[in-house]
N, C-alpha and C positions, 0 to 999 in steps of 0.2 A: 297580821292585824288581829287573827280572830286570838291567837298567843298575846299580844299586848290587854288589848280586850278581857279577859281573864286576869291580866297581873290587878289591869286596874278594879275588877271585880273586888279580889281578892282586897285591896285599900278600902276600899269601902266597908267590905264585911267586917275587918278591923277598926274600921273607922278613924282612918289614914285620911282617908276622903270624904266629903259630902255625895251620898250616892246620887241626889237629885244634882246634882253637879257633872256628874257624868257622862251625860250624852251629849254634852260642847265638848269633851273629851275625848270621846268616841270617835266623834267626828275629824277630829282634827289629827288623828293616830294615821292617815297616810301622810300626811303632810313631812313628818318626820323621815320617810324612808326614799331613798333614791330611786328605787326599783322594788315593786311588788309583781310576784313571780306566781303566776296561778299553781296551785296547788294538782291540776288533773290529771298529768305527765310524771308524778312526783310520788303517788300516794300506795301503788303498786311497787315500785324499789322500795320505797321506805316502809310498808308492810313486813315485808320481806326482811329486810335493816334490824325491823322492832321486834320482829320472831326473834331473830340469829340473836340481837345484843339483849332480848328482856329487858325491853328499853320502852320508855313512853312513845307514843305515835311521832307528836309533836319537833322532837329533836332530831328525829329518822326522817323528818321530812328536809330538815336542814342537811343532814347529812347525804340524803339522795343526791339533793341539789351538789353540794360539792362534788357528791361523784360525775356527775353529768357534766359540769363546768370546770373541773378538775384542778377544782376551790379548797380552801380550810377554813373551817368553821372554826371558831372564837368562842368558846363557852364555858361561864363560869362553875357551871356543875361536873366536879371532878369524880364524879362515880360514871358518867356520860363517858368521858373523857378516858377513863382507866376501863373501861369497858369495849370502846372503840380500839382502843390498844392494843388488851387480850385478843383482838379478832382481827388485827389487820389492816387496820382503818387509823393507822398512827398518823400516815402524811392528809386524812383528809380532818382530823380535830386536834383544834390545839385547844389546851388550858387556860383561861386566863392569866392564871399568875405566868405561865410558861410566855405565854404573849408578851406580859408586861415587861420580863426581864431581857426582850431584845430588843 
């Protein structure tokens, strides 16, 4: 939430969005997800994750999550992605584009 939260920041500061417009927005951004996953259990691997890969917090936390659920994460940031790779974390990130072609 608090990552969507931000994109939609980011619309407004462009002015993509009406920023007074945003907090019917805000609100409505669980509504979209089938499952939100508390962040508390998550934030120490994915520390950890963000050291090893020089990687932002935010993505390490998606990726913790896969490791713990022995999930793949779907992401369109391929330096994320070719990063996860060089370390060994191939089966837990796929690429977008690599996603779309199966």
């Amino acid at each position: 939430v608090a990552e969507c939260a931000s994109g939609l920041l980011n619309k407004a500061l462009r002015g993509e969005v009406d920023f007074d417009g945003t907090g019917a927005l805000l609100e409505a951004i669980p509504e979209f997800f089938v499952e939100l996953v508390p962040t508390d259990g998550l934030l120490r691997p994915a520390m950890t994750l963000a050291f090893e890969l020089q990687h932002p917090l935010y993505d390490c936390i998606y990726l913790a999550l896969a490791l713990q659920r022995e999930a793949t994460v779907v992401t369109a940031d391929e330096k994320f992605a070719a990063r996860t790779r060089r370390c060994g974390y191939a089966q837990q990130v796929l690429a977008l584009e690599e996603f779309a072609k199966r």
